[in-house]
FIMILUM-850193 format. One record per residue (C-alpha): x, y, z. Coordinates in Angstrom, 3 decimals. Each point is the difference from the previous one (the first is absolute). Layout:
N
[[X,Y,Z]] ...
***
This chain:
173
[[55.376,106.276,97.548]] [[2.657,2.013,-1.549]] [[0.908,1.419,2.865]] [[0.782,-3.237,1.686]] [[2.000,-1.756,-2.961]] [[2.470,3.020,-0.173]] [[0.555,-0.427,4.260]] [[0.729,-3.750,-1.052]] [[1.897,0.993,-2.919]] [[2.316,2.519,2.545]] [[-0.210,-2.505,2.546]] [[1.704,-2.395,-2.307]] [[2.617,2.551,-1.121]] [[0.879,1.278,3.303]] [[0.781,-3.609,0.987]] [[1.505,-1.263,-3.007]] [[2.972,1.594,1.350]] [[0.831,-3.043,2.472]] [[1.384,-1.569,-3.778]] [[2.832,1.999,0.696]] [[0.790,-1.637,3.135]] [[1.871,-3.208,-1.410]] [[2.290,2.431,-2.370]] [[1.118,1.841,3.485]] [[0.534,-3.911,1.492]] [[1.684,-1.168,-2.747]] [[2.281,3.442,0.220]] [[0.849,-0.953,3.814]] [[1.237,-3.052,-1.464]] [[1.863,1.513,-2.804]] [[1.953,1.747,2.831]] [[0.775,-3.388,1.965]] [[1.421,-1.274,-3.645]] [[2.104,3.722,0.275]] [[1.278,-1.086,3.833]] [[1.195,-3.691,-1.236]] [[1.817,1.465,-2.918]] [[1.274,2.837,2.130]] [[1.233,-2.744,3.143]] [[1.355,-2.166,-2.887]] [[1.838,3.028,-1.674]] [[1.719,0.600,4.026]] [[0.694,-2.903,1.057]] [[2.119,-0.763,-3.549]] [[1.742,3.157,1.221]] [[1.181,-0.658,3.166]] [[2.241,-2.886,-0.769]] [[2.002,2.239,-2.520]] [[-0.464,3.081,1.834]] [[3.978,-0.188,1.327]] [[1.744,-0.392,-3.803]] [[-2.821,1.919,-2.562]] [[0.786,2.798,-1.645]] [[-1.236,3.458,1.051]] [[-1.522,0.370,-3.072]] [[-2.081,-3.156,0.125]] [[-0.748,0.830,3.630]] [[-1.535,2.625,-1.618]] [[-1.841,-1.774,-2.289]] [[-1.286,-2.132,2.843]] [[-1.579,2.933,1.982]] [[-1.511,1.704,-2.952]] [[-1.799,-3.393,-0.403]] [[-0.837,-0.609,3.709]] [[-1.060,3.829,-0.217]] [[-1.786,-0.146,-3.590]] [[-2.045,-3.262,1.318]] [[-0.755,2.027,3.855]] [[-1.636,2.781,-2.365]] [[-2.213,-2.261,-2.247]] [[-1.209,-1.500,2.931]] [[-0.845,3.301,1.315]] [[-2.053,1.086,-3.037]] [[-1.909,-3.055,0.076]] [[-0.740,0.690,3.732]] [[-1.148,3.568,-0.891]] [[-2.170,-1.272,-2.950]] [[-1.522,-2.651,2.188]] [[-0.524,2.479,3.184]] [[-1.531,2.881,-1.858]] [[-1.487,-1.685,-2.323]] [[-1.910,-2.339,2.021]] [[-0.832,3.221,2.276]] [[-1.163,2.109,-3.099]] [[-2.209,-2.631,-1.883]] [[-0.826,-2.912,2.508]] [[-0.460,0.960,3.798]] [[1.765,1.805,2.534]] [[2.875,-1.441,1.897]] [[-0.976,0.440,3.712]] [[3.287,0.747,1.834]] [[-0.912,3.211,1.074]] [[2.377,0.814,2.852]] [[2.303,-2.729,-0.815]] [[3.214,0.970,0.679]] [[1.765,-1.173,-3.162]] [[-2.775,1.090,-2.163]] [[1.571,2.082,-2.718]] [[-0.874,3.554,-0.138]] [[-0.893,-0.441,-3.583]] [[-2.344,-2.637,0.504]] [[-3.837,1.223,-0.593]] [[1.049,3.195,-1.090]] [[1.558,-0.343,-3.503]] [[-2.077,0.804,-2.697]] [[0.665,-2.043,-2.894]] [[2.185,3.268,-1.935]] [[2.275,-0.868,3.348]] [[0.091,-3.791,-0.884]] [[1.025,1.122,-3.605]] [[2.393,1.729,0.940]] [[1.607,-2.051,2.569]] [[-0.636,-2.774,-2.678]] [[2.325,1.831,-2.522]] [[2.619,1.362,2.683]] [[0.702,-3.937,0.835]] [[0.086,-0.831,-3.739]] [[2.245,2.528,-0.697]] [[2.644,-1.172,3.176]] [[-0.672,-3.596,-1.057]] [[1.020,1.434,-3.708]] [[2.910,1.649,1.161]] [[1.473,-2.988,2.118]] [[-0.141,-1.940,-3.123]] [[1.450,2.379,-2.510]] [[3.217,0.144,2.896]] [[0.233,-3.468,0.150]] [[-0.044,0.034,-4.010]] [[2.435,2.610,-0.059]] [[2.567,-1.825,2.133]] [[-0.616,-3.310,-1.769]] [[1.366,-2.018,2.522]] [[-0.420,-3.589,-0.214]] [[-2.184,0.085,-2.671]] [[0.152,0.281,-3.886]] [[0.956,3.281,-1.105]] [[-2.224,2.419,-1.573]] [[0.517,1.784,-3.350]] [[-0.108,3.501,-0.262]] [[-2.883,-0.243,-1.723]] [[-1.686,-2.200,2.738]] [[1.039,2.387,2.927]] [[-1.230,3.163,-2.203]] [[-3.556,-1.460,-0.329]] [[0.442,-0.963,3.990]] [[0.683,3.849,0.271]] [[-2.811,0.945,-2.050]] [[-2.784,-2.066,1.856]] [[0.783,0.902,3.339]] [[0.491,3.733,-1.036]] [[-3.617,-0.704,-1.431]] [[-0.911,-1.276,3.979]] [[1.386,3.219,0.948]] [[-1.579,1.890,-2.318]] [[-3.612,-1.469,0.666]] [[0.396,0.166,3.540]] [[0.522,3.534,0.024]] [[-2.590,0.890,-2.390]] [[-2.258,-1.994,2.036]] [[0.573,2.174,3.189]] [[0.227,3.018,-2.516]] [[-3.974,-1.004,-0.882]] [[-1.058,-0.496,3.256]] [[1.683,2.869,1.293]] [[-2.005,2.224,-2.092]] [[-2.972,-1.476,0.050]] [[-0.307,0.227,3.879]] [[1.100,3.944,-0.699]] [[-3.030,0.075,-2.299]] [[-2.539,-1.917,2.542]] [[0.809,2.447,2.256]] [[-0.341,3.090,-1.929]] [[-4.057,-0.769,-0.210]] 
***
Protein backbone atom coordinates (compact mmCIF):
# COMPACT_ATOMS: atom_id res chain seq x y z
CA UNK A 1 0.00 0.00 0.00
CA UNK A 2 2.81 2.23 0.78
CA UNK A 3 4.63 1.22 -1.81
CA UNK A 4 2.07 2.18 -4.35
CA UNK A 5 1.10 5.76 -2.90
CA UNK A 6 4.83 6.88 -3.04
CA UNK A 7 4.90 5.55 -7.15
CA UNK A 8 1.70 7.88 -7.35
CA UNK A 9 3.20 10.44 -5.27
CA UNK A 10 6.57 10.37 -7.89
CA UNK A 11 4.33 9.87 -10.64
CA UNK A 12 2.69 13.12 -9.80
CA UNK A 13 6.00 14.95 -9.26
CA UNK A 14 7.70 13.76 -12.26
CA UNK A 15 4.76 15.16 -14.26
CA UNK A 16 4.04 18.18 -12.46
CA UNK A 17 6.75 19.50 -14.48
CA UNK A 18 4.43 20.09 -17.70
CA UNK A 19 3.34 23.46 -15.23
CA UNK A 20 6.33 24.83 -16.52
CA UNK A 21 5.32 24.61 -20.00
CA UNK A 22 3.05 27.86 -20.21
CA UNK A 23 6.05 30.02 -18.45
CA UNK A 24 8.38 28.76 -21.58
CA UNK A 25 5.09 29.82 -24.00
CA UNK A 26 4.54 32.85 -22.49
CA UNK A 27 8.61 33.49 -22.81
CA UNK A 28 8.29 32.79 -26.76
CA UNK A 29 5.90 35.49 -26.63
CA UNK A 30 7.87 37.80 -24.53
CA UNK A 31 10.40 37.55 -27.43
CA UNK A 32 7.72 38.43 -30.25
CA UNK A 33 6.91 41.68 -27.85
CA UNK A 34 11.18 42.06 -28.09
CA UNK A 35 10.90 41.75 -32.25
CA UNK A 36 7.93 44.52 -32.46
CA UNK A 37 9.83 46.86 -30.25
CA UNK A 38 13.05 46.01 -32.01
CA UNK A 39 11.20 46.52 -35.91
CA UNK A 40 9.60 49.67 -34.37
CA UNK A 41 13.01 50.94 -32.92
CA UNK A 42 14.46 50.34 -37.05
CA UNK A 43 12.14 51.40 -38.92
CA UNK A 44 12.09 55.02 -36.77
CA UNK A 45 15.74 54.86 -37.83
CA UNK A 46 15.78 54.62 -41.27
CA UNK A 47 13.99 57.78 -42.12
CA UNK A 48 16.69 59.84 -40.17
CA UNK A 49 19.43 57.60 -40.92
CA UNK A 50 20.91 60.36 -43.72
CA UNK A 51 21.04 63.65 -41.11
CA UNK A 52 21.53 61.84 -37.28
CA UNK A 53 24.32 62.30 -35.49
CA UNK A 54 27.05 59.66 -35.16
CA UNK A 55 26.61 59.66 -31.74
CA UNK A 56 22.90 58.93 -31.74
CA UNK A 57 23.57 56.39 -34.49
CA UNK A 58 25.27 54.98 -31.85
CA UNK A 59 22.79 55.08 -29.48
CA UNK A 60 20.48 53.44 -31.99
CA UNK A 61 22.65 50.26 -32.47
CA UNK A 62 23.45 49.78 -28.86
CA UNK A 63 19.60 49.60 -28.55
CA UNK A 64 18.92 47.43 -31.66
CA UNK A 65 21.99 45.38 -30.18
CA UNK A 66 20.95 45.57 -26.31
CA UNK A 67 17.22 44.37 -27.41
CA UNK A 68 18.99 41.33 -30.09
CA UNK A 69 20.76 40.12 -26.71
CA UNK A 70 17.68 40.05 -24.34
CA UNK A 71 15.99 38.23 -26.81
CA UNK A 72 18.75 35.84 -26.91
CA UNK A 73 18.76 35.15 -23.14
CA UNK A 74 15.21 34.55 -23.15
CA UNK A 75 15.75 32.02 -26.02
CA UNK A 76 18.51 30.29 -23.97
CA UNK A 77 16.32 30.25 -20.77
CA UNK A 78 13.41 28.88 -22.71
CA UNK A 79 15.65 26.18 -24.78
CA UNK A 80 17.58 24.80 -21.87
CA UNK A 81 15.31 25.17 -19.60
CA UNK A 82 12.53 23.45 -21.17
CA UNK A 83 15.27 20.67 -22.14
CA UNK A 84 16.57 20.41 -18.44
CA UNK A 85 13.18 20.30 -16.49
CA UNK A 86 10.32 19.45 -19.05
CA UNK A 87 11.23 17.03 -22.03
CA UNK A 88 13.72 16.75 -24.58
CA UNK A 89 13.65 18.75 -27.73
CA UNK A 90 13.87 16.12 -30.55
CA UNK A 91 15.96 17.77 -33.32
CA UNK A 92 18.60 15.46 -33.19
CA UNK A 93 20.45 15.87 -36.48
CA UNK A 94 18.82 19.05 -37.28
CA UNK A 95 21.03 21.08 -38.94
CA UNK A 96 20.48 24.36 -37.09
CA UNK A 97 20.25 22.68 -33.82
CA UNK A 98 22.63 24.52 -31.55
CA UNK A 99 25.53 22.68 -30.28
CA UNK A 100 24.58 23.70 -26.84
CA UNK A 101 21.26 22.41 -26.95
CA UNK A 102 20.82 19.10 -24.63
CA UNK A 103 24.10 19.40 -23.35
CA UNK A 104 24.21 22.38 -20.93
CA UNK A 105 23.97 21.62 -17.53
CA UNK A 106 22.20 24.15 -15.67
CA UNK A 107 25.96 25.75 -14.08
CA UNK A 108 26.25 26.41 -18.15
CA UNK A 109 22.77 28.14 -18.26
CA UNK A 110 24.00 30.25 -15.20
CA UNK A 111 26.59 31.23 -16.59
CA UNK A 112 25.49 32.08 -19.98
CA UNK A 113 22.55 33.69 -17.97
CA UNK A 114 25.01 36.14 -16.23
CA UNK A 115 27.45 36.65 -19.35
CA UNK A 116 24.17 38.16 -21.26
CA UNK A 117 23.24 40.19 -18.15
CA UNK A 118 26.40 41.53 -17.85
CA UNK A 119 26.56 42.67 -21.98
CA UNK A 120 22.94 43.79 -21.59
CA UNK A 121 24.45 45.83 -18.37
CA UNK A 122 27.18 47.17 -20.18
CA UNK A 123 25.15 48.42 -23.32
CA UNK A 124 23.14 50.36 -20.92
CA UNK A 125 25.76 51.91 -18.73
CA UNK A 126 27.33 53.21 -22.54
CA UNK A 127 24.25 54.49 -23.55
CA UNK A 128 24.05 56.26 -19.96
CA UNK A 129 27.40 57.43 -20.28
CA UNK A 130 26.87 59.20 -23.61
CA UNK A 131 23.49 60.59 -22.53
CA UNK A 132 22.33 61.25 -25.78
CA UNK A 133 18.86 62.19 -26.23
CA UNK A 134 17.92 61.56 -22.97
CA UNK A 135 18.02 63.35 -19.50
CA UNK A 136 21.35 63.55 -18.16
CA UNK A 137 22.59 61.62 -15.33
CA UNK A 138 24.25 62.97 -12.15
CA UNK A 139 27.40 61.83 -11.09
CA UNK A 140 25.93 60.30 -8.47
CA UNK A 141 23.40 58.40 -10.73
CA UNK A 142 26.16 57.15 -13.21
CA UNK A 143 28.45 56.07 -10.05
CA UNK A 144 25.68 53.76 -8.68
CA UNK A 145 25.19 52.65 -12.62
CA UNK A 146 29.00 51.81 -12.27
CA UNK A 147 28.64 50.10 -9.12
CA UNK A 148 25.74 47.64 -10.13
CA UNK A 149 27.07 46.48 -13.21
CA UNK A 150 30.62 46.11 -11.64
CA UNK A 151 28.46 44.00 -9.10
CA UNK A 152 27.15 41.87 -12.57
CA UNK A 153 30.70 41.52 -13.23
CA UNK A 154 31.68 40.63 -10.12
CA UNK A 155 28.93 37.83 -9.61
CA UNK A 156 29.44 36.50 -12.89
CA UNK A 157 32.89 35.75 -12.32
CA UNK A 158 32.54 34.39 -8.96
CA UNK A 159 29.93 32.26 -10.33
CA UNK A 160 32.32 30.58 -12.91
CA UNK A 161 35.04 30.90 -10.08
CA UNK A 162 32.49 28.34 -7.95
CA UNK A 163 31.80 26.16 -10.54
CA UNK A 164 35.17 26.01 -11.71
CA UNK A 165 36.29 24.56 -8.55
CA UNK A 166 33.76 22.57 -7.75
CA UNK A 167 34.06 20.48 -11.03
CA UNK A 168 38.07 20.40 -9.96
CA UNK A 169 36.81 18.91 -6.69
CA UNK A 170 34.18 16.29 -8.39
CA UNK A 171 36.87 15.13 -10.16
CA UNK A 172 39.46 14.69 -7.61
CA UNK A 173 37.13 11.69 -5.99
Amino acid sequence: MIKRLEYWFETALFGSRWLLAPFYVGLVISVGLLLAVFLRELVGAVPAVLTMSVETAILKVLTLLDLALAANLIMVVILAGYESFVSKIDTEGHEDRPEWMGTTSFAGLKLKLYASIVAISGIQLLKNFMGIGQKPLTGDELFWMTVIHFAFVVTAVLSALTDYLSSRTKGAH
